[in-house]
C-alpha positions in Angstrom: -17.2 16.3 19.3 -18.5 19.1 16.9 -21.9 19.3 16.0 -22.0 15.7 16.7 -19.4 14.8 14.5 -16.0 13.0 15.8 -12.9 15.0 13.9 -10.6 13.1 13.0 -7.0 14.3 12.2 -4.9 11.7 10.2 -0.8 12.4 10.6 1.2 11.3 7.7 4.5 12.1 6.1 3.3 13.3 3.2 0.9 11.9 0.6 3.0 10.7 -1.9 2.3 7.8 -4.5 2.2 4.7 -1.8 -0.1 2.3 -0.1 -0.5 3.7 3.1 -1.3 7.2 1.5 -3.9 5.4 -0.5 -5.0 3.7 2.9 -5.3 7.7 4.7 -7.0 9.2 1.2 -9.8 6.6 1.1 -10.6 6.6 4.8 -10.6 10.3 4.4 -12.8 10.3 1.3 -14.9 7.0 2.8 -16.2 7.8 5.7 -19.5 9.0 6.6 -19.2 12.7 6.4 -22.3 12.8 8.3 -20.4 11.2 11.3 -16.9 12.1 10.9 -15.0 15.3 10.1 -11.4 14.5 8.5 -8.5 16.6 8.1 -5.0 15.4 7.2 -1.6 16.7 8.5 1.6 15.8 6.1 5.0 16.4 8.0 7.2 16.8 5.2 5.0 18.0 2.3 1.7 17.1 0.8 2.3 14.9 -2.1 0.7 14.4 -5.0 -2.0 12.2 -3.6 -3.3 15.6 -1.7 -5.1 16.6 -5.0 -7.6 13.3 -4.6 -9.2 14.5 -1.3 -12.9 15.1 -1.6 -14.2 18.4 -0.9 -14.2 18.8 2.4 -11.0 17.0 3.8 -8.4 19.8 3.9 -4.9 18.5 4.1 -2.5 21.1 6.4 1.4 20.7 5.0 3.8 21.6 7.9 6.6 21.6 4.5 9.1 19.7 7.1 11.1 18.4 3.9 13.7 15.7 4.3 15.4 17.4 7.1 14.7 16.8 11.2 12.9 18.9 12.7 13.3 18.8 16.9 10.0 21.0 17.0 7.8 19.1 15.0 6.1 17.4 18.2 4.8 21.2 19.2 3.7 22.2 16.0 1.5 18.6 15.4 0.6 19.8 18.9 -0.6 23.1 17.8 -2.4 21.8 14.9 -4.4 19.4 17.4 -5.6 22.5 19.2 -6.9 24.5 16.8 -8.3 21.7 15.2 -9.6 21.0 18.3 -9.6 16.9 17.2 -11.3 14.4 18.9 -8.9 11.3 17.6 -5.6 11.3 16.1 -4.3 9.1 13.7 -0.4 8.8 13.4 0.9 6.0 10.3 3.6 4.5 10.6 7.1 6.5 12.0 5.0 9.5 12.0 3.9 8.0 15.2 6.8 9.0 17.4 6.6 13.0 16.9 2.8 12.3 17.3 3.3 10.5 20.4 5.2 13.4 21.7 2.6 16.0 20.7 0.1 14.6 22.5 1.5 14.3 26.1 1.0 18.4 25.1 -2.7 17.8 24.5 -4.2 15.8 27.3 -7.5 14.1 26.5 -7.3 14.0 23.1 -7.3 10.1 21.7 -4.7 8.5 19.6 -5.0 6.1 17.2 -1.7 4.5 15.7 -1.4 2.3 12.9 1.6 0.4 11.0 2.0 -0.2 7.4 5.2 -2.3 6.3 8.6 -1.6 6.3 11.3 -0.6 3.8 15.1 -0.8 3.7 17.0 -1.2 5.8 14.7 -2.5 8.2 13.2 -4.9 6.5 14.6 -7.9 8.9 15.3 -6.2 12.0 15.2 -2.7 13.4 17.8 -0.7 15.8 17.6 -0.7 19.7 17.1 3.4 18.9 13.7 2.0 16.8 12.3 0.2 18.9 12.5 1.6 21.9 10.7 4.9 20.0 8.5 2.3 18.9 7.7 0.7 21.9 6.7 4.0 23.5 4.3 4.9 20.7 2.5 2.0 21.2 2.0 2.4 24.8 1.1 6.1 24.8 -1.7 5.1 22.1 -5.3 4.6 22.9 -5.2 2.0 20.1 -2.9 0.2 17.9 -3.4 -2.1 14.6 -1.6 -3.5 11.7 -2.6 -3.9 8.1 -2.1 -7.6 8.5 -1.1 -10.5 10.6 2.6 -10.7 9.2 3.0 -6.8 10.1 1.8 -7.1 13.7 4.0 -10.6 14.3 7.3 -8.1 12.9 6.5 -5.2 15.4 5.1 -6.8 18.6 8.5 -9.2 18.0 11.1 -6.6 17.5 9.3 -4.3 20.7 8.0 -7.2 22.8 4.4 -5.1 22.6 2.0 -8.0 23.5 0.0 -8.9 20.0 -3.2 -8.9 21.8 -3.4 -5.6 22.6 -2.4 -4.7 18.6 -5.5 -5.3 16.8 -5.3 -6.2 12.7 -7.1 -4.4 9.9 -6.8 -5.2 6.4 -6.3 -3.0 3.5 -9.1 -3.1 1.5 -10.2 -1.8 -2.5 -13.4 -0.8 -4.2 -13.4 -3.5 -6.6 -16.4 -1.4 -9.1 -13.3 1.0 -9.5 -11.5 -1.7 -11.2 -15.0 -2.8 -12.9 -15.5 0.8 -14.6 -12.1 1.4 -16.1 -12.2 1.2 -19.3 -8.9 -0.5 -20.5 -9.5 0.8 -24.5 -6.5 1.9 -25.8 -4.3 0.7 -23.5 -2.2 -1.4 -25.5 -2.1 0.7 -28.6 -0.3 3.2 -26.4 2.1 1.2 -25.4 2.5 -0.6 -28.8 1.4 -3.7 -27.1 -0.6 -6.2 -30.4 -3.8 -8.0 -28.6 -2.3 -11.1 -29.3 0.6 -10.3 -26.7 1.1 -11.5 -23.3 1.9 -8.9 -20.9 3.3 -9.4 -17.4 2.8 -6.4 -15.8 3.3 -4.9 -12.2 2.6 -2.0 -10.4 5.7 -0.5 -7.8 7.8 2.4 -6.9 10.9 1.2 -8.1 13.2 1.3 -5.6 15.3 -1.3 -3.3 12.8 -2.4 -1.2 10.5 -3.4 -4.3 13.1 -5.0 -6.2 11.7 -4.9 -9.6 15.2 -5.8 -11.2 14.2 -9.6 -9.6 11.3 -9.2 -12.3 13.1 -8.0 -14.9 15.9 -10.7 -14.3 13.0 -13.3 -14.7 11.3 -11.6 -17.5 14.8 -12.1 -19.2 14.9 -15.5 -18.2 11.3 -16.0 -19.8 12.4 -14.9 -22.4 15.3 -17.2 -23.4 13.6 -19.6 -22.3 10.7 -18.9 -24.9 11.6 -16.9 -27.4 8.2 -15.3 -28.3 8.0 -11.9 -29.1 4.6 -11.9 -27.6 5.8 -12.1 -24.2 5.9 -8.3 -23.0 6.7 -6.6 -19.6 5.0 -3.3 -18.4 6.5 -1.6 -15.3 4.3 0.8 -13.8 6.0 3.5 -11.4 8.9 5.7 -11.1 12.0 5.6 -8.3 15.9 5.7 -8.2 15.8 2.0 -9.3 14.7 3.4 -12.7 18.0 4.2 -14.5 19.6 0.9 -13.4 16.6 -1.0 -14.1 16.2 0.8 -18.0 20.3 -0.2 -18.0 19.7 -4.0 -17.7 16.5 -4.0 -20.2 19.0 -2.7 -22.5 21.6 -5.0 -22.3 19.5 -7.7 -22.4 18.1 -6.3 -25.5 14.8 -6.7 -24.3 13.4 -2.8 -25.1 11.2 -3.8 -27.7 9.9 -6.1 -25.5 9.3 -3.9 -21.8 7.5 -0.7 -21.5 8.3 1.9 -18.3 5.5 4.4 -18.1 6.5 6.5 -15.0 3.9 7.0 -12.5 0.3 6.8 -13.7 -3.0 7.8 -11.9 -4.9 5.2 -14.5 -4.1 1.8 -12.9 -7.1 0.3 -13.3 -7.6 0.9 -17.0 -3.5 -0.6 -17.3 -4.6 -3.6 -15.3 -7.0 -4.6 -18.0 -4.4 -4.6 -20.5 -2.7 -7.1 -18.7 -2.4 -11.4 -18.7 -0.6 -11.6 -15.6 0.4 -9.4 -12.7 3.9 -9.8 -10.7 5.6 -8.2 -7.7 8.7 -9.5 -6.8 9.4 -7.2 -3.6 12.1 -8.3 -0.5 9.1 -6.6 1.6 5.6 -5.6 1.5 2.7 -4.3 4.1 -1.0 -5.4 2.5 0.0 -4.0 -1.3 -3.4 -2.1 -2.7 -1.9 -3.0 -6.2 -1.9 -6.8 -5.9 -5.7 -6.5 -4.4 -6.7 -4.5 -7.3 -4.7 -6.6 -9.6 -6.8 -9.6 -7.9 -10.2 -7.5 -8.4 -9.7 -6.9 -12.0 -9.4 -11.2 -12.8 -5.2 -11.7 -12.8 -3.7 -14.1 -11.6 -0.3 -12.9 -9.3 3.4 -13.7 -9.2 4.7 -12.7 -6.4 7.6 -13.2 -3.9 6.7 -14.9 -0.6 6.7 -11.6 1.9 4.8 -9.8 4.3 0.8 -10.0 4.0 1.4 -11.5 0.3 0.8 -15.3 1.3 -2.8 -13.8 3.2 -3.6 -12.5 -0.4 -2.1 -14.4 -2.9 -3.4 -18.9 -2.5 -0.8 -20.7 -3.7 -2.2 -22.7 -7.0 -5.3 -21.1 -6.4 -4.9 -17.4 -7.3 -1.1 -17.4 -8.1 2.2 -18.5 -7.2 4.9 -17.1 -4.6 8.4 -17.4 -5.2 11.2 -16.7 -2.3 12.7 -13.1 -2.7 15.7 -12.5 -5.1 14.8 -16.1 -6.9 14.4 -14.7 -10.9 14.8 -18.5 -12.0 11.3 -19.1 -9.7 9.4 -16.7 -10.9 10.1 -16.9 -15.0 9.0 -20.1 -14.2 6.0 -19.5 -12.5 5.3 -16.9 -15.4 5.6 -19.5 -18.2 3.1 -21.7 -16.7 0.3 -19.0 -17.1 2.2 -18.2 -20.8 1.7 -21.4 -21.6 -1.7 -22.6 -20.0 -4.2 -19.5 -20.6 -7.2 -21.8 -18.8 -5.5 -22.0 -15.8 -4.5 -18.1 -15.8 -8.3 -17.3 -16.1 -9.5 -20.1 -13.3 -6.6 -18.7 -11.4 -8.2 -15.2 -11.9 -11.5 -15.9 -11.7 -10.6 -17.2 -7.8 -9.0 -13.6 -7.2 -11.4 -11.9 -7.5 -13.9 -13.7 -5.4 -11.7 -13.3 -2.7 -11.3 -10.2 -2.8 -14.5 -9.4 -2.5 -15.6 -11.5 0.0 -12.6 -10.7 2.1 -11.0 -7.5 1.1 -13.3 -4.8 0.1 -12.9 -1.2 0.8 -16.6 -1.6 3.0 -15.3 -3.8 4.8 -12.2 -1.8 5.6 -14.0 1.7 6.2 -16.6 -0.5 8.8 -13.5 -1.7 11.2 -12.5 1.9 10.9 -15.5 3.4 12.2 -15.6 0.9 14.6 -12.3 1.5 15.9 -12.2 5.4 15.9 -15.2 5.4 17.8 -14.4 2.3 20.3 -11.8 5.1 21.9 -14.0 7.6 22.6 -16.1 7.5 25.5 -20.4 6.4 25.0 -21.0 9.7 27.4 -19.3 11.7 25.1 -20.3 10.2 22.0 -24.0 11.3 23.4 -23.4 15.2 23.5 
């Protein structure tokens, strides 16, 4: 420890537009600076999210790229030294070059978390995978998930005993949803306040499946032909083209906006009725707990820590993966019954704040990073 403060350096791919990154910038930004140094370490570049560090969290890019790189373990390894940290934190598959630097840097404390998983791993992994896996884990001073579904996938396909992989949920600042202010949302996007818009928040590629929502937003429509039903897709990917394809043939683009990638979420939630997500896999997804903090009730498919967020006929519906017919249907019940999208609302965002606020997050954090380090040490 440096003048009494545990340093703390998070290891990350990048910090691209995601949940996990979100996860890495708001522990970075939220913890007490009076107790914890942070820096972060991005393997292939920094991202975009990079720019929303607080003063004071530097972010080091070793500009890896998309390509391997057989020497990364010594150069995380040299990065630990000179910034001589106390605790760190590999995400995800960053984990096994992590793992490797720090049989180079004995006595410093590793932390290792998981986040989801994306095609095509969504079901199962490789013998390659989990054996990697398996070795991260045990070469870790500690190991969580971001929910109970994550932790049952991994300890199954390594045979790492659950107890010994603790779970942490994701967590939002719901008065960052409370002080957006959604004016002018629709009128950008053409949207009349009398519409109803379905909106979702994803990077649009395989593993979120946003043609699923399309599909049923189609379906919606032919089903009720009201040109106040509207569809806005938040986010950006290779599923983009295909995706602006399909809205076209259905002659639905009057009806759904894309708007790329946006760094305004909260103010588009409030322009919104409903909010769906209709991915084949998710972790603890940040933009169904902020959808839930800012009143909407959620559609969403029944995967990964979704069924721990989303109370089925409580605070939305879930619908198996892949089945557009379920979800338009699911959708037309809050079209058509406004009451019971507002009481469905109203319950969402009571839970999240009573069980999924970014406090609550940054505590078990804390708790964690400093449950590896020794009291003797913690003392000088």
């Amino acid at each position: 420890m440096t003048n009494g403060k545990l340093k703390i350096l998070h290891v990350i791919d990048s910090l691209s537009i995601g949940g996990m990154e979100r996860v890495v910038i708001d522990v970075a930004n939220g913890l007490d600076p009076g107790r914890f140094e942070q820096t972060v370490c991005c393997l292939s570049r920094r991202g975009e999210g990079a720019s929303f560090l607080r003063e004071g969290v530097r972010c080091i890019d070793l500009a890896k790229g998309a390509k391997a790189d057989r020497l990364m373990p010594l150069k995380i390894a040299r990065v630990i030294r000179r910034e001589r940290a106390d605790i760190v934190h590999s995400q995800s598959w960053s984990g096994v070059d992590t793992a490797l630097a720090k049989l180079l840097t004995p006595g410093v404390k590793r932390v290792h978390s998981e986040h989801g998983r994306h095609v095509p791993y969504l079901h199962a992994e490789s013998l390659k995978r989990k054996i990697a896996r398996r070795c991260v884990y045990h070469l870790a001073d500690a190991v969580f998930a971001i929910s109970a579904e994550v932790r049952e996938f991994y300890c199954r396909e390594t045979g790492f005993p659950a107890e010994r992989m603790a779970v942490i949920p994701n967590g939002i600042d719901p008065r960052r949803i409370d002080e957006a202010d959604p004016s002018g949302v629709r009128e950008e996007f053409g949207f009349a306040e009398s519409d109803f818009v379905i909106g979702t928040v994803a990077r649009l590629d395989a593993t979120k499946d946003t043609m699923t929502l399309a599909r049923a937003f189609a379906k919606l429509r032919r089903a009720q032909p009201d040109s106040r039903l509207k569809l806005l897709i938040a986010g950006d990917g290779g599923e983009r083209k295909k995706l602006e394809t399909f809205v076209t043939e259905q002659k639905l683009n009057r009806a759904v906006v894309f708007t790329g990638w946006r760094h305004d979420v909260p103010r588009l939630l409030g322009a919104m009725n409903v909010f769906a997500l209709s991915s084949l896999s998710e972790g603890m997804p940040l933009t169904v707990l902020e959808a839930m903090a800012a009143r909407l009730p959620v559609v969403a498919t029944n995967v990964g820590a979704l069924p721990e967020l989303v109370e089925e006929g409580a605070t939305g519906f879930l619908t198996a993966p892949q089945d557009a017919e379920a979800m338009a249907d699911r959708m037309a019940s809050f079209f058509q019954n406004p009451e019971l999208a507002a009481s469905f609302g109203a319950r969402a965002r009571q839970k999240v704040v009573r069980e999924f606020s970014l406090d609550q997050m940054l505590r078990r954090y804390a708790d964690l990073y400093l449950s590896v380090i020794p009291k003797k040490e913690q003392a000088n």
